[in-house]
VOKOLKOL-110983 format. One line per field, with one value per atom (N, C-alpha, C, CB): residue number from 0; x, z, y. Coordinates in steps of 0.1 Angstrom, whole numbers, plus 5000, padded with zeros to 4 digits. Atoms other than C-alpha are relative to their C-alpha. Glycine has a CB too. Example, Ala and Ser with C-alpha at 12.3 -4.5 7.8 and 13.67 -1.06 7.14 Angstrom:
2
nr	[0:0:0:0:1:1:1:1]
c1	[5009:5123:5009:4990:4991:5137:4992:5004]
c3	[5000:5078:5000:5012:5000:5071:5008:4986]
c2	[4988:4955:5012:5000:4989:4989:5011:5005]
***
This chain:
245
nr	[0:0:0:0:1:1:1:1:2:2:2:2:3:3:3:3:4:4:4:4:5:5:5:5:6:6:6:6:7:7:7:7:8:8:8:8:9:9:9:9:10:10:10:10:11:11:11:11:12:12:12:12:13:13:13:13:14:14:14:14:15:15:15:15:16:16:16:16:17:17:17:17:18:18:18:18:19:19:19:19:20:20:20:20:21:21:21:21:22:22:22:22:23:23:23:23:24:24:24:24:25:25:25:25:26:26:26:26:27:27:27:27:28:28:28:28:29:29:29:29:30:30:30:30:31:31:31:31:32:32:32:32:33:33:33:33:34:34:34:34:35:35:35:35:36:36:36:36:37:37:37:37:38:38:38:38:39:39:39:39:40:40:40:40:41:41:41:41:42:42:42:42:43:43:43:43:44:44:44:44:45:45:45:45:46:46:46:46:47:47:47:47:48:48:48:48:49:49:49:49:50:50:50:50:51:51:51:51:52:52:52:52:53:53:53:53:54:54:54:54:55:55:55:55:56:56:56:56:57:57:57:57:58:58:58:58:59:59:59:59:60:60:60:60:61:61:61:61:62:62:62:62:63:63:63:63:64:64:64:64:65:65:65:65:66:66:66:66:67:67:67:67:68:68:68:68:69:69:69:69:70:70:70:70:71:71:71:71:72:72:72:72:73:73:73:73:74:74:74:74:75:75:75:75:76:76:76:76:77:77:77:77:78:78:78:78:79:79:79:79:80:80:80:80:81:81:81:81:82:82:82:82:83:83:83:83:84:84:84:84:85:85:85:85:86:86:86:86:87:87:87:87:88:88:88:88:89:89:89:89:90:90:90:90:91:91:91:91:92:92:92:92:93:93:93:93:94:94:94:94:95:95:95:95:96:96:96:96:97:97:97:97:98:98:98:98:99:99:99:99:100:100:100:100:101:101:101:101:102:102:102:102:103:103:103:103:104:104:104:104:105:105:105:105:106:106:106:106:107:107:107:107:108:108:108:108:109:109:109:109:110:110:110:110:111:111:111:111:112:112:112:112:113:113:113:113:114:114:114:114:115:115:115:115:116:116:116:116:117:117:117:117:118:118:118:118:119:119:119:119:120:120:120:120:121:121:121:121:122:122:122:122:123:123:123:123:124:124:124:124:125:125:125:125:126:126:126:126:127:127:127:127:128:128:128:128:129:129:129:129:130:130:130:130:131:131:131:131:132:132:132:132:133:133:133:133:134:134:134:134:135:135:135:135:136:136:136:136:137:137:137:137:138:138:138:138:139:139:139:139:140:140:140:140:141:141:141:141:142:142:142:142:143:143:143:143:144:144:144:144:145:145:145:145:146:146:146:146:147:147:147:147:148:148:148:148:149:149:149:149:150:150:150:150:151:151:151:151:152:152:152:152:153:153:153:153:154:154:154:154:155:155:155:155:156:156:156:156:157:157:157:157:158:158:158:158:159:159:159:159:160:160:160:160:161:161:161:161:162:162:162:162:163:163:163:163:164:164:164:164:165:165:165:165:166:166:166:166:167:167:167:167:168:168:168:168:169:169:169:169:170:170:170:170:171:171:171:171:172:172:172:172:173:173:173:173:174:174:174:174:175:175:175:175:176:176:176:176:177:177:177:177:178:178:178:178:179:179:179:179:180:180:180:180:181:181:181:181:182:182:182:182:183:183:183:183:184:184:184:184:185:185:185:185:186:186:186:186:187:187:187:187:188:188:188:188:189:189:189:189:190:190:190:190:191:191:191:191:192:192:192:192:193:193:193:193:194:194:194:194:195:195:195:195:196:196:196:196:197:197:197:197:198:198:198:198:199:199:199:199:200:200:200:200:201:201:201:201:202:202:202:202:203:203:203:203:204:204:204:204:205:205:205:205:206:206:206:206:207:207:207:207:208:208:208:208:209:209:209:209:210:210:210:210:211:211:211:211:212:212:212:212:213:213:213:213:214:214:214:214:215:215:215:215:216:216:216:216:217:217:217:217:218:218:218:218:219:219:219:219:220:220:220:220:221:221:221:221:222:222:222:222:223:223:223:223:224:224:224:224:225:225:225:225:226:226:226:226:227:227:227:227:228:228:228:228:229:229:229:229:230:230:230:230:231:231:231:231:232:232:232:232:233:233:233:233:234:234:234:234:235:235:235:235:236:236:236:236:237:237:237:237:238:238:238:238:239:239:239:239:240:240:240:240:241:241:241:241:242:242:242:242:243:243:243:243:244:244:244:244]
c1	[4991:4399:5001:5014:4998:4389:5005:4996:4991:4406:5013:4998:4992:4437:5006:5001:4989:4464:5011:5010:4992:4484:5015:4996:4982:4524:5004:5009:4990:4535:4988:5018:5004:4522:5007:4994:4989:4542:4994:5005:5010:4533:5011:4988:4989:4555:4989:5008:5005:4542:5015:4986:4993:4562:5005:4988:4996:4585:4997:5016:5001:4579:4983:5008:5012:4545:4989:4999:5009:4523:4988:4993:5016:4493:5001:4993:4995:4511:4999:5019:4999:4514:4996:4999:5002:4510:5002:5014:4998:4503:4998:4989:5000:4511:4999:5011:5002:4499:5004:4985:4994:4508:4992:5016:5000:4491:5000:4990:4999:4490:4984:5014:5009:4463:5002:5001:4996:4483:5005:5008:4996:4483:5015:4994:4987:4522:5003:5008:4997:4515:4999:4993:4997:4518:5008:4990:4990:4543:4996:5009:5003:4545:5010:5004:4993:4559:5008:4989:4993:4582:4986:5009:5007:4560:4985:5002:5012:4533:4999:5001:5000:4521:4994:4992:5013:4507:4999:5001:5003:4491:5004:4980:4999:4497:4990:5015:5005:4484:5002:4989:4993:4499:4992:5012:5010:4479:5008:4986:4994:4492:4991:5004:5008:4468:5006:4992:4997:4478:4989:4998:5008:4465:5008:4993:4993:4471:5002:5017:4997:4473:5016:4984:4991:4505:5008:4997:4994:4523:4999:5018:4994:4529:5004:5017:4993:4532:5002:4994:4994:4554:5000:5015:4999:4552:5011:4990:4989:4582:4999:5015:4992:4588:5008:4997:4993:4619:5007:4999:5002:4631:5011:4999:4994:4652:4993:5003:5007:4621:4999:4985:5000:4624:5021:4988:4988:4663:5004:5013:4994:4670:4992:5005:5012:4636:4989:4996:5015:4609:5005:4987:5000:4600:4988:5005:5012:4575:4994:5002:5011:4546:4992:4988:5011:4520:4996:4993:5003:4527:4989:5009:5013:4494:4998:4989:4995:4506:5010:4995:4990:4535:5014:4999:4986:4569:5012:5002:4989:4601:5011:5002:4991:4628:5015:5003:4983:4665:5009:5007:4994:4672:4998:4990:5005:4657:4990:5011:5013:4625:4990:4999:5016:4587:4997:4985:5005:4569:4988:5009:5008:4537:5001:4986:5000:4527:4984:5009:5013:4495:5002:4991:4991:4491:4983:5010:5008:4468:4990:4994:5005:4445:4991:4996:5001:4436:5003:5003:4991:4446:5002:4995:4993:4464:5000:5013:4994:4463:5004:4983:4996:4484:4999:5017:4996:4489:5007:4987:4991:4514:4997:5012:5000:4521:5014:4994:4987:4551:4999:5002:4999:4555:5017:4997:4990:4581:5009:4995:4995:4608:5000:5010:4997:4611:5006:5009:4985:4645:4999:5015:4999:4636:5002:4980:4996:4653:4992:5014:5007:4637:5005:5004:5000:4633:5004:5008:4998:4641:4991:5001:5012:4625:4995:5007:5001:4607:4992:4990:5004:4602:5003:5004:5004:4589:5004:4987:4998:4603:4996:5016:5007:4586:5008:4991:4997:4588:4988:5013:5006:4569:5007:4979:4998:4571:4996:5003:5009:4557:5012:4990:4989:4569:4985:5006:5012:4545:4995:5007:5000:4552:5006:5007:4985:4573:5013:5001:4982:4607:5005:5006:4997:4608:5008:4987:4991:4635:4985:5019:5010:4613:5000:4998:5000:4602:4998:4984:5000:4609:4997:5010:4995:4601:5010:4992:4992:4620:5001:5002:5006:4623:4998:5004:5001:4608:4995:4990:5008:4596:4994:5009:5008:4575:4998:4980:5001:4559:5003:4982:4996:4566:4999:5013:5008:4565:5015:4985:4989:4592:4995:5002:4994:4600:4996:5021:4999:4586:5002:4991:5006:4592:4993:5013:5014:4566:5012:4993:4996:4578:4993:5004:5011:4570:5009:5000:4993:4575:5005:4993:4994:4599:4987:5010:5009:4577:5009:4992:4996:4581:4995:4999:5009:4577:5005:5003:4992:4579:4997:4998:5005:4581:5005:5012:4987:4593:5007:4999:4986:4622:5003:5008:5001:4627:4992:4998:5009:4595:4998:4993:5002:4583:4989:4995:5006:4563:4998:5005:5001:4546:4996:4998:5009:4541:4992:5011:5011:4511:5009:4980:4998:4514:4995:4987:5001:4516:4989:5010:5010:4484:5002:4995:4994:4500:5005:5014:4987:4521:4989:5012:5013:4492:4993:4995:5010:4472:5007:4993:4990:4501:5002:5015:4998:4502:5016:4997:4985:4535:5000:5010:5001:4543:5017:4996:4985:4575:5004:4997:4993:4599:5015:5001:4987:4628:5001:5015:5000:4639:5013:4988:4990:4667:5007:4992:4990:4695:4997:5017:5000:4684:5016:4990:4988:4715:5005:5001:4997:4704:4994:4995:5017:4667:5002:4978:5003:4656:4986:5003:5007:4637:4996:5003:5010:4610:4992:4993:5009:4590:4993:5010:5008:4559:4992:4994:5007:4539:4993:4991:5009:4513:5003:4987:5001:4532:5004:4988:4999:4537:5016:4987:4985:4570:5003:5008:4998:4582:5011:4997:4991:4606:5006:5000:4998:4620:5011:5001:4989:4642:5007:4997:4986:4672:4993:5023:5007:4657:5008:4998:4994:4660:5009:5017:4996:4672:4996:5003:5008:4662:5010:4993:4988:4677:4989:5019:5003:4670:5005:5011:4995:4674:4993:4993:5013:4665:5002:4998:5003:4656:4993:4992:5002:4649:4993:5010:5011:4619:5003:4984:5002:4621:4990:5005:5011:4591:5002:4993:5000:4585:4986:5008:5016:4557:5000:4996:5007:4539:5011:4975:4987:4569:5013:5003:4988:4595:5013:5003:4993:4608:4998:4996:5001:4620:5003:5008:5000:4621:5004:4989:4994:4641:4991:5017:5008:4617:5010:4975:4998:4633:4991:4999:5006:4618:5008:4992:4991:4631:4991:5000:5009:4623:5009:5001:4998:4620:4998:4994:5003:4625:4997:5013:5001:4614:4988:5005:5011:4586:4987:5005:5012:4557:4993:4986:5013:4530:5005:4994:4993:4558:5008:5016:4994:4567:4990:5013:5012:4550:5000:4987:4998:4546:5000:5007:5004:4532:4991:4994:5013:4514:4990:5000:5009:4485:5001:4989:4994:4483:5010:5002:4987:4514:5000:5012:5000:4511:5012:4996:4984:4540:4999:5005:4998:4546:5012:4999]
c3	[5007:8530:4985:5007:5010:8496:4993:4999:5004:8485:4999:5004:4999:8494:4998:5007:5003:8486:5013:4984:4993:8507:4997:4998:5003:8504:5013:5004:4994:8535:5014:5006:4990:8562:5010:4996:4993:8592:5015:5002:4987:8624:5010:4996:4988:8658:5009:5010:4986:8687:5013:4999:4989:8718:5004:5013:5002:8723:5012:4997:4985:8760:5008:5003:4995:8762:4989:5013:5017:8726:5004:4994:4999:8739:4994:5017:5003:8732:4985:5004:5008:8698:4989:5000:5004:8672:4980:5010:5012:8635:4996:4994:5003:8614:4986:5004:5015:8579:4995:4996:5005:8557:4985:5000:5014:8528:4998:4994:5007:8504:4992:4990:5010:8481:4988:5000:5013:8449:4999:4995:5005:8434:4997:4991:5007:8433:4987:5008:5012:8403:4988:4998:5011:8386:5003:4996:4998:8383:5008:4986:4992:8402:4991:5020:5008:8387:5011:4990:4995:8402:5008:4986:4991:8429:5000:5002:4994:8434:5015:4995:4985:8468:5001:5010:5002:8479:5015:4989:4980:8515:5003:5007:4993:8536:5015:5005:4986:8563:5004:5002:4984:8594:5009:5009:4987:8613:5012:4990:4990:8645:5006:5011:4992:8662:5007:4995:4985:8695:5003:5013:4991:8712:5012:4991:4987:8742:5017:4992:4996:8753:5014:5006:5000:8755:5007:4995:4993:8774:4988:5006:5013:8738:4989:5006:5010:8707:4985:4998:5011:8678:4989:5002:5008:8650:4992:4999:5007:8620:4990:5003:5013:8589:4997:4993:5001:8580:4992:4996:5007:8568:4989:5008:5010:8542:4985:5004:5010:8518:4997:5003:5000:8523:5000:5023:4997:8524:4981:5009:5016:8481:4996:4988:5009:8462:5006:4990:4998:8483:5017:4997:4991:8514:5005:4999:4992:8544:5009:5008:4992:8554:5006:4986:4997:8573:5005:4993:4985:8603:5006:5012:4992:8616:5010:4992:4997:8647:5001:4998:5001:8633:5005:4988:4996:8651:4996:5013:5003:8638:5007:4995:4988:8658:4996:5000:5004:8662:4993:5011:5007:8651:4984:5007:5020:8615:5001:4985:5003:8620:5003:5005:4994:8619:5005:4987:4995:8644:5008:5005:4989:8668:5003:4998:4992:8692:5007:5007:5000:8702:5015:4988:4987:8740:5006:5018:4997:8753:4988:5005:5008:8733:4987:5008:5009:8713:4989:5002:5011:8675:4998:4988:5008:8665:4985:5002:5018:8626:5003:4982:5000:8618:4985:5008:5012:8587:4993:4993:5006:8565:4986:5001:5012:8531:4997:4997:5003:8514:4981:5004:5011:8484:4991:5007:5005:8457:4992:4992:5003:8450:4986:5005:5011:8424:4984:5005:5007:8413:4999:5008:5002:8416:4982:5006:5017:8383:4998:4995:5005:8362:5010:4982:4993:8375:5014:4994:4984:8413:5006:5007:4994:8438:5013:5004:4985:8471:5000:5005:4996:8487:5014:4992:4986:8524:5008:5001:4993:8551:5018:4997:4991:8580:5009:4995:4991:8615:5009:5006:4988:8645:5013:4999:4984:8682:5009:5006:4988:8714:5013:5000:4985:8753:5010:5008:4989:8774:5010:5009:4988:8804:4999:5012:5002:8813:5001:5017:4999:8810:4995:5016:5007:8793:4983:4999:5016:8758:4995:4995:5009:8730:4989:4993:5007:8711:4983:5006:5015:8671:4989:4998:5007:8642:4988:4996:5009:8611:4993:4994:5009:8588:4987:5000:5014:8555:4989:5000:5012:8524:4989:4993:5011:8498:4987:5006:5015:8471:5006:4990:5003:8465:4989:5002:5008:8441:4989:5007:5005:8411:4987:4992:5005:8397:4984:5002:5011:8362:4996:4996:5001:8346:4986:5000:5012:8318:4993:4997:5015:8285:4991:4998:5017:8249:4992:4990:5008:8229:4990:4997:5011:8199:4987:5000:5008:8167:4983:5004:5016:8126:4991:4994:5011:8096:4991:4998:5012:8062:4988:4995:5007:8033:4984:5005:5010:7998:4997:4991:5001:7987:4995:4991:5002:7989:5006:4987:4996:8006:5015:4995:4985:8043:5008:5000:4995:8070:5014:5000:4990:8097:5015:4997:4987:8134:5010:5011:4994:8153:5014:5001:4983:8194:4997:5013:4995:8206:5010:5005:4994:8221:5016:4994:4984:8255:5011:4997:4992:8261:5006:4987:4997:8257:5006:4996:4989:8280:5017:4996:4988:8307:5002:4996:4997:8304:4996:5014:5005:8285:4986:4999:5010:8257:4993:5003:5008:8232:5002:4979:4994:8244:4989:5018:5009:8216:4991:5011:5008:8190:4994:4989:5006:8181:4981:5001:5015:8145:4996:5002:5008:8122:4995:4989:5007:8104:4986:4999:5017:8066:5000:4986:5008:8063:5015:4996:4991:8088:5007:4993:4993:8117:5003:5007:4992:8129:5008:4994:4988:8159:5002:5016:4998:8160:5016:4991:4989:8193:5007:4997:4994:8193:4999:4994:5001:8194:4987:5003:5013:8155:4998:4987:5003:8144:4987:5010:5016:8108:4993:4993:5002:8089:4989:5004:5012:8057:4993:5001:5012:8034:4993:4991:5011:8012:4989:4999:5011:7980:4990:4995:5012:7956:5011:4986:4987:7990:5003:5011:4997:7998:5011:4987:4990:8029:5015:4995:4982:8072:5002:5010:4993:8092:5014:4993:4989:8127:5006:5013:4998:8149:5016:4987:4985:8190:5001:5007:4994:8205:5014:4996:4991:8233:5012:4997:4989:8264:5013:5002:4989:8290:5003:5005:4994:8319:5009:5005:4998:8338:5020:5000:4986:8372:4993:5015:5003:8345:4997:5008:5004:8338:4986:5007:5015:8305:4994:4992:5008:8282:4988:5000:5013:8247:4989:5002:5003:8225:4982:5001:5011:8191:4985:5005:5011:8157:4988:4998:5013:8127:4989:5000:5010:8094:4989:4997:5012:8059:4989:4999:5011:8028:4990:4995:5009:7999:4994:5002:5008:7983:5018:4993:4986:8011:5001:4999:5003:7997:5005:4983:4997:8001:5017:4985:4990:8039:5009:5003:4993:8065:5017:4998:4988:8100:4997:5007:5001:8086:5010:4984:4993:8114:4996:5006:5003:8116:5006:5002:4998:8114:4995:5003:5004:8100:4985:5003:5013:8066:4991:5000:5006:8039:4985:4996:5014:8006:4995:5001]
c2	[4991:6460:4997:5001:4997:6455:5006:5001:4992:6484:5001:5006:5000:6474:4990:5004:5011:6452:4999:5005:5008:6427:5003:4986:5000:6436:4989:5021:5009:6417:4995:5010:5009:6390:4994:4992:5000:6383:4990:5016:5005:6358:4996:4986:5004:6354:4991:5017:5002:6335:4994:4986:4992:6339:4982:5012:5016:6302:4994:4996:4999:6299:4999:5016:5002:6306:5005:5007:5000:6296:5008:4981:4992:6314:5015:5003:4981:6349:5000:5007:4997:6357:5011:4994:4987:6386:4998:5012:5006:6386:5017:4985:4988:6417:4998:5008:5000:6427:5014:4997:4989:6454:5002:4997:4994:6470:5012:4997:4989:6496:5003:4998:4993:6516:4998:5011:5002:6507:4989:5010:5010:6476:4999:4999:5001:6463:4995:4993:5001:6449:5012:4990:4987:6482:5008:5009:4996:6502:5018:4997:4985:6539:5009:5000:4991:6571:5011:5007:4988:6600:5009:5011:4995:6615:4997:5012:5009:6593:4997:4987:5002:6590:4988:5010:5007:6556:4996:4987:5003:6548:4985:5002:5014:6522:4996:4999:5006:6503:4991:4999:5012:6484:4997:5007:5009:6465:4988:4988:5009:6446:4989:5008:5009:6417:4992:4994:5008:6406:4987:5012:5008:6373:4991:4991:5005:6356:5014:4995:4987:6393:5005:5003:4991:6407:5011:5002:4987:6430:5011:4998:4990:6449:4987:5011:5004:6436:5010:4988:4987:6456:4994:5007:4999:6462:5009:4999:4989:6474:4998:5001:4997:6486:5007:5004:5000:6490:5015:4989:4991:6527:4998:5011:5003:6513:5002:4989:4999:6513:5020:4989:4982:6556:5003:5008:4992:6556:5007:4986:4991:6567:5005:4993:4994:6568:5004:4991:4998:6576:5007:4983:4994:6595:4998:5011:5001:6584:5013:4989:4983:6615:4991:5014:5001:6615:4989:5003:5010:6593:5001:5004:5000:6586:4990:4997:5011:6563:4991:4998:5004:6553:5007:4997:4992:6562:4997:5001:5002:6571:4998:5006:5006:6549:5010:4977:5000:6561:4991:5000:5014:6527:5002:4984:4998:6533:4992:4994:5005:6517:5007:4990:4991:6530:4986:5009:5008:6513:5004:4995:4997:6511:4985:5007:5007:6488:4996:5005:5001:6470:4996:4991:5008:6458:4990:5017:5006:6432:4988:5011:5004:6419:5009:4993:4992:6452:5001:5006:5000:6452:5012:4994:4987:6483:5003:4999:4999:6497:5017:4996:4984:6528:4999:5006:5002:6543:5013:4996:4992:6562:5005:4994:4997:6579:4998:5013:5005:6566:5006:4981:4992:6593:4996:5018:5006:6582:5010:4990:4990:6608:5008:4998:4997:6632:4989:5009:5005:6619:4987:5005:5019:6581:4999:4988:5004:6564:4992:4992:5014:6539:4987:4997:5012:6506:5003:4991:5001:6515:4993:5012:5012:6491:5007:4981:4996:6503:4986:5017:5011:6471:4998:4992:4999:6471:4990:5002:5011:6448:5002:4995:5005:6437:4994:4993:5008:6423:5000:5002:4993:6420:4988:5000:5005:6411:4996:5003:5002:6402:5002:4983:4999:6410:4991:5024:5007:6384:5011:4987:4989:6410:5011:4995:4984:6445:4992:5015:5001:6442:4987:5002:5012:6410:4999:4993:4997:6409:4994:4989:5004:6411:4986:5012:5014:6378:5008:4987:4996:6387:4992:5003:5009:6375:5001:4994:4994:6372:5010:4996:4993:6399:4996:5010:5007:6392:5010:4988:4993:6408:4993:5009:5014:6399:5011:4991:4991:6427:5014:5001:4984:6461:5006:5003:4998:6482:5008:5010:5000:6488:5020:4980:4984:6530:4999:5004:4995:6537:5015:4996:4985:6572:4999:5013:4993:6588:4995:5019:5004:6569:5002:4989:4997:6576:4989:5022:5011:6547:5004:4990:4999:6545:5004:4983:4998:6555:4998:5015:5001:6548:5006:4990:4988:6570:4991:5020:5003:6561:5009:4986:4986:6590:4988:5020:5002:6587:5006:4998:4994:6592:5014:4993:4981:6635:5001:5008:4996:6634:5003:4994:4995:6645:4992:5016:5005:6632:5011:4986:4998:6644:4997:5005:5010:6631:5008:4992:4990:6644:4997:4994:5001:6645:4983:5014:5011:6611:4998:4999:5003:6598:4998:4988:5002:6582:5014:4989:4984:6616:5006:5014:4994:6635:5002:4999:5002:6616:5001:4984:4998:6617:5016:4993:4987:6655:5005:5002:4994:6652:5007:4986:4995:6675:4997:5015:5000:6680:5017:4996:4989:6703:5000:4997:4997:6698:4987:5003:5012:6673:5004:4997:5007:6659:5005:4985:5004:6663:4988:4998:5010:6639:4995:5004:5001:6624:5006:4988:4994:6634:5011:4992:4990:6649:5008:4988:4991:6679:4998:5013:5002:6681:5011:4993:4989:6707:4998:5006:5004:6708:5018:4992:4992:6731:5005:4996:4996:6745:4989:5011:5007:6722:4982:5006:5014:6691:4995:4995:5007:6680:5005:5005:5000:6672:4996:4991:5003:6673:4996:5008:5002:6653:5001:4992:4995:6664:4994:5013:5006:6640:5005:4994:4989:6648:4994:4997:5000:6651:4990:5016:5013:6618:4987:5009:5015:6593:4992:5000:5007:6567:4992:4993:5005:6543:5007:5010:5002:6545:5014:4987:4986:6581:4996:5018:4999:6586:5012:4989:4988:6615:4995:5007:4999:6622:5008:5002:4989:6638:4999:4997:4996:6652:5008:5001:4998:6652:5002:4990:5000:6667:5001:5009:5003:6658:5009:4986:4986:6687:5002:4997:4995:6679:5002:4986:4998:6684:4991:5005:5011:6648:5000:4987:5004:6644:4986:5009:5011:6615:5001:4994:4998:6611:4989:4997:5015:6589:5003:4998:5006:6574:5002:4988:5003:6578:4998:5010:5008:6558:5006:4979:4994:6571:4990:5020:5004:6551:5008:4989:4991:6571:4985:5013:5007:6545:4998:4991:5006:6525:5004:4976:5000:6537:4986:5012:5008:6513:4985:5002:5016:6480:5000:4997:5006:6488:5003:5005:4992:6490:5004:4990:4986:6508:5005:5004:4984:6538:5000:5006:4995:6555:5003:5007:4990:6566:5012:4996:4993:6599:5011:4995:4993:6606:5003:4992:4996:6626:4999:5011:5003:6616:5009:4979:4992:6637:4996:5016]
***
């Protein structure tokens, strides 16, 4: 499974009789070391391996990782308990893999965590209480939304600047949908993205000003732009880009 990343590893064997035992793994399609965005889907896969063979050995994940930010589709094998767990079950010496879609809600905030927890089990025979192990967790995966980073202009003093569309936005499918009251100088925002900042004539000193993005499901983002009216040539963070008069 090249393709896939390890989130959780899990191993029981049965106290009574060491031959039983059942080892459960858990991955996903999307690296947890990167972050996920407002309706992202990412797969999974649950695998059970029985030895010693088993009456049944179970496997769970926990539906806690679907109870705020995210919602599990496309049960393929996996069953939704009354208890709040998905689970299947392998029996003998058969390995079992199921696999799900665990899609990450609209409305998830920044930084929210979906982080998956695990167990598994064994029953030597029928009707025997099941042997558990702990539950544990390990990676998961942590809620970014579409950001546009803070940006800097610098004009001179009375003069204007203009800021193109933002490269990152752009490439996200995010546009500008409104902007922000400067404090002194005036702000304009054209169709295609460019936003213009216009100084009080003879000022010099710090302004700032709020752009506003939206991305193509309708999440918006407020990004920051600081503006220097003064000596251009003696400061620096002038974008590129950004035309000053």
């Amino acid at each position: 499974m090249s393709d896939w990343y390890l989130l959780a590893r899990i191993h029981v064997v049965h106290p009574e009789r060491t031959a039983v035992s059942a080892v459960l793994e858990l991955h996903a399609d999307t690296n947890p070391a990167a972050a996920v965005v407002p309706g992202q889907e990412i797969g999974l896969h649950l695998s059970v391996v029985p030895s010693g063979a088993p009456y049944r050995a179970y496997g769970y994940i926990f539906d806690d990782i679907a109870a705020e930010h995210a919602t599990m589709t496309d049960l393929h094998g996996l069953g939704h308990l009354p208890n709040g767990r998905y689970a299947t079950y392998a029996g003998g010496d058969e390995p079992r893999a199921v696999t799900a879609v665990l899609r990450v809600n609209d409305d998830a905030p920044e930084g929210a965590v979906l982080l998956p927890r695990v167990c598994v089990g064994v029953m030597s025979y029928a009707g025997e209480k099941l042997v558990s192990s702990a539950q544990i967790t390990d990676a998961g995966f942590r809620v970014r939304r579409a950001r546009v980073p803070g940006r800097a202009l610098a004009i001179p003093p009375g003069g204007y600047a203009v800021l193109g569309p933002d490269p990152e936005a752009s490439a996200a499918g995010m546009r500008v949908v409104g902007v922000g009251l400067a404090r002194y100088g005036t702000v304009t925002a054209v169709p295609d993205g460019s936003v213009t900042y216009t100084g009080v004539p003879g000022a010099s000193g710090y302004d700032r000003f709020s752009v506003c993005y939206e991305n193509p499901a309708g999440h918006r983002d407020w990004s920051e732009v600081t503006v220097y009216a003064g000596d251009v040539g003696a400061t620096p963070g002038l974008l590129p880009g950004a035309r000053t008069r």
